[in-house]
N, C-alpha and C positions, 0 to 999 in steps of 0.2 A: 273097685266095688263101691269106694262112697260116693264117687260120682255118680256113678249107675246108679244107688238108691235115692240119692240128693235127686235125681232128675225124675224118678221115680215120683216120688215126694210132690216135686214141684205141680209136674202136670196129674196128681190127682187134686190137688189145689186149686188150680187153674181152669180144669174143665165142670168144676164145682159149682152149687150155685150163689154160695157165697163169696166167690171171688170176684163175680158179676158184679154182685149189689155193690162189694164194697168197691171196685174198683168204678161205677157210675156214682156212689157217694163222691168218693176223693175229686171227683173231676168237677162235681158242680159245688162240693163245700169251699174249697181252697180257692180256687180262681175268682170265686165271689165274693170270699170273705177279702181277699186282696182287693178285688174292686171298690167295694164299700168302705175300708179303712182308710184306700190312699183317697179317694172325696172327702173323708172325714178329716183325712192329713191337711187338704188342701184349704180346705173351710177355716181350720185352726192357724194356718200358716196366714190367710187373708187375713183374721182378726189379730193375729201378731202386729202384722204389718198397721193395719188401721191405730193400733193400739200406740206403737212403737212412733207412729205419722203423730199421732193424738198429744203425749208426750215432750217429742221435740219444737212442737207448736205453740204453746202454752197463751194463754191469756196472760198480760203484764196484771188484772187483776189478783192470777193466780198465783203470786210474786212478789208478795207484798215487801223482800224485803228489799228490794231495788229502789221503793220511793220512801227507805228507811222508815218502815211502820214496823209494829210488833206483831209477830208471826207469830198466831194458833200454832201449839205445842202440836195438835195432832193434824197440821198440814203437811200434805206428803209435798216435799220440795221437790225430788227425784222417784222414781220406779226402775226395778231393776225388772226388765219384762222376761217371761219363760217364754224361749223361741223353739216351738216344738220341733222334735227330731224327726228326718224322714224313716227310720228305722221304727217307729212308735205305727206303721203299718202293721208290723210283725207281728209286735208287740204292744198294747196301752201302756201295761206295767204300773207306772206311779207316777206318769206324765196326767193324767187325766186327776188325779186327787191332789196332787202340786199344786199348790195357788198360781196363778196366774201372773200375778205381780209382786210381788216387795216391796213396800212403799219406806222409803223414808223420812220417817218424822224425827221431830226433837224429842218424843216421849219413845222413841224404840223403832223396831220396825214391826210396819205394818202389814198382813197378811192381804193378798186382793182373796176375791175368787177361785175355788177350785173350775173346771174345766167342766166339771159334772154338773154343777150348780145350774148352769145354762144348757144341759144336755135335752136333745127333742123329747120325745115323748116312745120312739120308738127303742128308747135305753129300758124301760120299763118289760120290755120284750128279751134283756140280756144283753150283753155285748159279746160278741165274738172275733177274739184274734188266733194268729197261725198258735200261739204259744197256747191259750185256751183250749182250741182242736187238738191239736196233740197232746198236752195235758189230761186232758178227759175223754176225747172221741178216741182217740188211738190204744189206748192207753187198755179201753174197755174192748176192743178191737181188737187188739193182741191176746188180750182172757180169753175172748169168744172164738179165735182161733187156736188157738190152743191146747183149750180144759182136755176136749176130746182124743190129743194125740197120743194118748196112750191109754185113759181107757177106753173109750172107743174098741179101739182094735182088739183088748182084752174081753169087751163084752162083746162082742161079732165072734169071737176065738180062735182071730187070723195072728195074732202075738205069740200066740202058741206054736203055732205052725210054722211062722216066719223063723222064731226063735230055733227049732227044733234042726233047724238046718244047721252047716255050720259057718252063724253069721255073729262075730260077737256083739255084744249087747252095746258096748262104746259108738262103735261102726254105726249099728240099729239108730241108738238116741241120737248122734251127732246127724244123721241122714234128716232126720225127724225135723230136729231144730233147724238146720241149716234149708233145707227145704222150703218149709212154712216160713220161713224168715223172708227168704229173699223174694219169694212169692208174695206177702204180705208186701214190702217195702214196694215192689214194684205199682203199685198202683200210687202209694203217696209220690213217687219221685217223679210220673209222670205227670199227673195234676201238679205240684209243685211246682214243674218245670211248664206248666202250661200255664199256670198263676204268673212266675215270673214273667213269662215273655206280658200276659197281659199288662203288668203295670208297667212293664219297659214299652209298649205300644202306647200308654197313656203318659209317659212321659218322665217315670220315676230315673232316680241316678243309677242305675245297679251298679253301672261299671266306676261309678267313682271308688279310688283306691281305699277311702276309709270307710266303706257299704260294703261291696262286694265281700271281701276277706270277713266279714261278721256274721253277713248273711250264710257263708259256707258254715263256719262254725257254727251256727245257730241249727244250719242243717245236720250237722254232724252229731251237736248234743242231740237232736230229735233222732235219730238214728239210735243213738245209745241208750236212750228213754225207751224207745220200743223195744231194744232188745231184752232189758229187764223185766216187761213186763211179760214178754216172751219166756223167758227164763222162772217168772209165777206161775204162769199158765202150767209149764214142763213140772214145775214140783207139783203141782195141785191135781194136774192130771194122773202123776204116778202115783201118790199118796192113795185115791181114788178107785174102787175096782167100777163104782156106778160111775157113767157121765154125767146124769141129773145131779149127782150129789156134787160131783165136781164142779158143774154148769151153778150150780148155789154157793157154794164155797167162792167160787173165782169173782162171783157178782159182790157174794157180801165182804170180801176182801177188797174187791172194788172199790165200794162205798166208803171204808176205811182208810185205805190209803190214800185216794184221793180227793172226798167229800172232807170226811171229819180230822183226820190226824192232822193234818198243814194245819187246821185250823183250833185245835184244839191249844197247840204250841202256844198261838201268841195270846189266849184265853187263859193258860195256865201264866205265862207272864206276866198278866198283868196281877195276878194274885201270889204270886210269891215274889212281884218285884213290883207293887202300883207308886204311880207319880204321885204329887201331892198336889200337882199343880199343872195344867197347862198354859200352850202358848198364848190364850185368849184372856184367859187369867193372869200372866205373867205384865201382858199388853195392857191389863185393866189397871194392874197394881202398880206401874211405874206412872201413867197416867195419874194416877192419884195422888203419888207421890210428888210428882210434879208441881198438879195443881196446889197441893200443899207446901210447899218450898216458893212459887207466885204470890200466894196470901201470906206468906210470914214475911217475903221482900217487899211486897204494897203495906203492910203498917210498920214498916222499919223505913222506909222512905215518908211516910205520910209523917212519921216519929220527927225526923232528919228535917223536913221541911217546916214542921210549925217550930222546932228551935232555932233554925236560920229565919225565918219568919221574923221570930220574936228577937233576935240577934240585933235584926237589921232594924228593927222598928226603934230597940232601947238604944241604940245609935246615931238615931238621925238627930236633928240639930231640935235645939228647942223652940225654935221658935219658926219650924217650917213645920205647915199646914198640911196634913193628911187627909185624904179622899174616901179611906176607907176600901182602896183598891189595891194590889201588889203587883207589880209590874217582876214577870221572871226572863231578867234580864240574861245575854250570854254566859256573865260572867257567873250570875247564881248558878245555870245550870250547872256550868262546869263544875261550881265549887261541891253543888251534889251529886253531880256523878261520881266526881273525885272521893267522896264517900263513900258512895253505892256501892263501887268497885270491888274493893276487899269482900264485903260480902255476897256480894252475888256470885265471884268467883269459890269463895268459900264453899258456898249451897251448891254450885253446880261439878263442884270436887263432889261433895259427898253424895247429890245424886246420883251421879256417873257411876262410883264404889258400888251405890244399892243398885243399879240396874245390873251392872256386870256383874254381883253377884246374885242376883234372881235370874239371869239368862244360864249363867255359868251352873248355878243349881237344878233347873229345868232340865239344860242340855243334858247333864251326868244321870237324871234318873231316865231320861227317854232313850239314852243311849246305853243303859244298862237294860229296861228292859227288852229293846228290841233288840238287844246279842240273847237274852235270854229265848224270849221267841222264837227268833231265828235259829236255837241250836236245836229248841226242844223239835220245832217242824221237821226239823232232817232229818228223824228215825223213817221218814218217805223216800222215797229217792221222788216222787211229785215236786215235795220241796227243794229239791236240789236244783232237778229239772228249771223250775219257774226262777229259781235264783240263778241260775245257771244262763239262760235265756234271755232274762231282762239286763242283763246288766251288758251281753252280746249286744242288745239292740238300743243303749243305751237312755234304756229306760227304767232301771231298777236301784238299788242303793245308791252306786254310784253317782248317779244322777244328782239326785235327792240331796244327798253329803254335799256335793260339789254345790249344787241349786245353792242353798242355806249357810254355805260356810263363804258363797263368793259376796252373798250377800252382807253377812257378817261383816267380812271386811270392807265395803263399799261405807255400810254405814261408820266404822270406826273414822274410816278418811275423813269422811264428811261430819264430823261429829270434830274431828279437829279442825279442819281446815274452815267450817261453814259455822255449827252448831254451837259451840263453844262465844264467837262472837256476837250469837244474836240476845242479848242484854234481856233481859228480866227486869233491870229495874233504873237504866238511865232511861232519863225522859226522852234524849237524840239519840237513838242508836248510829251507832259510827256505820261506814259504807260496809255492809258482807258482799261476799266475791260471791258470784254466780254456780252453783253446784257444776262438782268435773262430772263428766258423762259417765254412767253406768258401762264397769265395765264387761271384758267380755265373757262367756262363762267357756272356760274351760274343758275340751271332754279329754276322758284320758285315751291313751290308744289301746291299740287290743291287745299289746303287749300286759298292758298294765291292768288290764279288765281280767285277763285268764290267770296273773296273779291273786288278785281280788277272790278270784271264783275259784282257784283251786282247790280248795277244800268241797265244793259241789261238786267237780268233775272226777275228784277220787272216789268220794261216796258213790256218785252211779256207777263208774268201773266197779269198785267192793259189790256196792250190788247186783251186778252183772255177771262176776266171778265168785260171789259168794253162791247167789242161786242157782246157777248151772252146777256147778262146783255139788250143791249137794242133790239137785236133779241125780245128776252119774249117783251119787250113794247109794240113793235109796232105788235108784232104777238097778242095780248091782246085786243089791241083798232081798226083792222084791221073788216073792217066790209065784215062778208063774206059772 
């Protein structure tokens, strides 16, 4: 019997004329929006490559310290470049707002460019990726298939009639959902699967072993997305005896969950957890700091030099003739470095202390409050979804965390092995070793991604099983 009505279900669906439109939408949304992303991938991949070419090339100007000169605090010696992901098709996620590069200087590291900064003109029009379509198009798609499924047929007063037989009401609802579901989904899995052959026609990896397997899951959470809002639709619908009333409720619930709540989360964040400071500002203040530790070593040297100055003068013989010139010979320098030494080591102790403890401060309130954010957004299952997604196509926290902490530690290296030896205040700086190469950035595997994201994948289940779960209730105790 639930077959028979599940098929029932289906091809009234089907011969409908909204299964037309939507299934002529899916075929020219998705296979387009996959064509435009992966040219967008490939643009971003060439300007890596030029960038990465641009880098390893360097001008010996660019290098001052090779012909032992003193090195601008805020010269990037090294860049650690963002090499975009071929999964950021899928997804942009938080590859596009990522700086581009990492520069590192002696005053910190330096931010390049975000990815947007330099974006055409036609970004002004939106951007659309798979995880946005589904997020919003689908989402609103699934309401509008829905709202009607049950009152609909209560206001026609074929519910009645259907009911009056003896068909139980579990039987009834599961027919309902199950029906419009797979009827629904069929139109995305075709275009999807029509999207994919085209980027595998233009040349994208699909079958490489650490794509494919992501790309499945990324499909599957999209699957579980629709089913929840599936599952709104079926409460909104029963709650409902009018359709228009439902057809209103499902929209402005719409709006809700997916306009405003994701985004109200990281708006209340910032007000019950605000920074006091960012990175731009963190970058200004060590900078200054810097510069201020340079001027107290240039008159602690200028100090050093006029009493070796006057050392060497009430020394010389009495009776030899001065020019009114001072020759700095080897042996002076030396004997002023030998000086300098202890202090400049000194100063560049306790800058180190104040930078790492302004990054280390920064880091703890940005990373407080985007857990905050990010919890309050989940009351959506939207927000799970997007978290859920990005981080499959590895372009969401994970990314990010990894981008900024591989960073981190490049400059630490270099901050011992390079940074530490480029002198402040000997007149010859001694030879520094040439920066070790950026290294490589990390991704984690998918293993360790659906750890990461496990707490999104329970929420959309809970939500999935929460709102069917009380669909049956109230379709139960509904007096019809």
């Amino acid at each position: 019997m639930l077959i028979t009505l599940i098929q029932k279900e289906a091809m009234h669906h089907i011969l409908s004329a909204r299964f037309i439109a939507l299934l002529l939408m899916c075929v020219l949304l998705i296979p387009l929006n996959f064509h435009i992303n992966y040219h967008r991938y490939l643009q971003r991949q060439v300007d890596y490559q030029e960038a990465a070419k641009k880098e390893n090339n360097k001008d010996p100007a660019e290098q001052p310290w090779k012909q032992r000169k003193t090195t601008d605090p805020n010269l990037e010696v090294s860049k650690l470049i963002l090499k975009p992901t071929p999964l950021s098709v899928f997804a942009t996620g938080l590859e596009s707002a990522l700086p581009n590069s990492l520069g590192m200087t002696r005053n910190g590291i330096k931010r390049g460019e975000a990815a947007l900064s330099t974006a055409p003109i036609a970004f002004l029009l939106g951007h659309l990726d798979f995880v946005f379509v589904v997020s919003t198009v689908f989402s609103l798609l699934a309401l509008l298939f829905t709202f009607d499924a049950v009152a609909g047929e209560r206001e026609a007063g074929t519910l009645r009639i259907t009911l009056a037989n003896a068909l139980p009401r579990d039987i009834f609802l599961w027919s309902k959902l199950t029906g419009g579901y797979l009827v629904f989904i069929l139109p995305f899995l075709i275009s999807l699967s029509i999207g994919l052959l085209v980027l595998v026609w233009q040349g994208f990896p699909l079958a490489e072993p650490d794509i494919f397997p992501r790309v499945l899951c990324l499909i599957l959470a999209s699957l579980l997305y629709i089913a929840v809002f599936f599952a709104i639709g079926a409460v909104i619908s029963i709650y409902f005896d009018n359709s228009k009333t439902a057809l209103i409720v499902a929209f402005t619930l719409w709006v809700f969950a997916v306009l405003i709540l994701p985004r109200v989360g990281f708006l209340a964040a910032q007000i019950v957890a605000p920074t006091s400071t960012t990175a731009e500002s963190v970058y200004r203040e060590k900078a200054a700091r810097r510069a201020e530790m340079r001027f107290s070593l240039e008159m602690k040297r200028g100090e050093i030099m006029g009493r070796m100055i006057q050392e060497s003068n009430s020394n010389a013989t009495q009776g030899e003739k001065t020019t009114g010139f001072f020759r700095l010979d080897e042996e002076f320098v030396d004997k002023m470095n030998e000086e300098m030494g202890p202090l400049e080591e000194e100063a560049r102790l306790k800058y180190r202390d104040l930078a790492t403890q302004l990054d280390r401060r920064y880091q703890q309130e940005r990373k407080y409050q985007d857990a905050i954010g990010i919890n309050f957004s989940r009351i959506t299952p939207t927000a799970s979804f997007i978290f859920l997604a990005t981080d499959a196509t590895q372009t969401g926290q994970v990314k990010r965390n990894t981008y900024f902490q591989t960073g981190t530690r490049y400059y630490e290296t270099l901050d011992t092995e390079m940074f530490s030896k480029m002198s402040e205040a000997a007149l010859i700086q001694e030879e520094i070793p040439d920066p070790m190469p950026p290294p490589l950035l990390m991704e984690s595997n998918l293993a360790e991604t659906l750890q990461h994201a496990a707490l999104d994948v329970l929420l959309l289940c809970f939500f999935a099983i929460a709102l069917t779960t009380v669909a049956f209730l109230k379709f139960f105790r509904t007096d019809i």
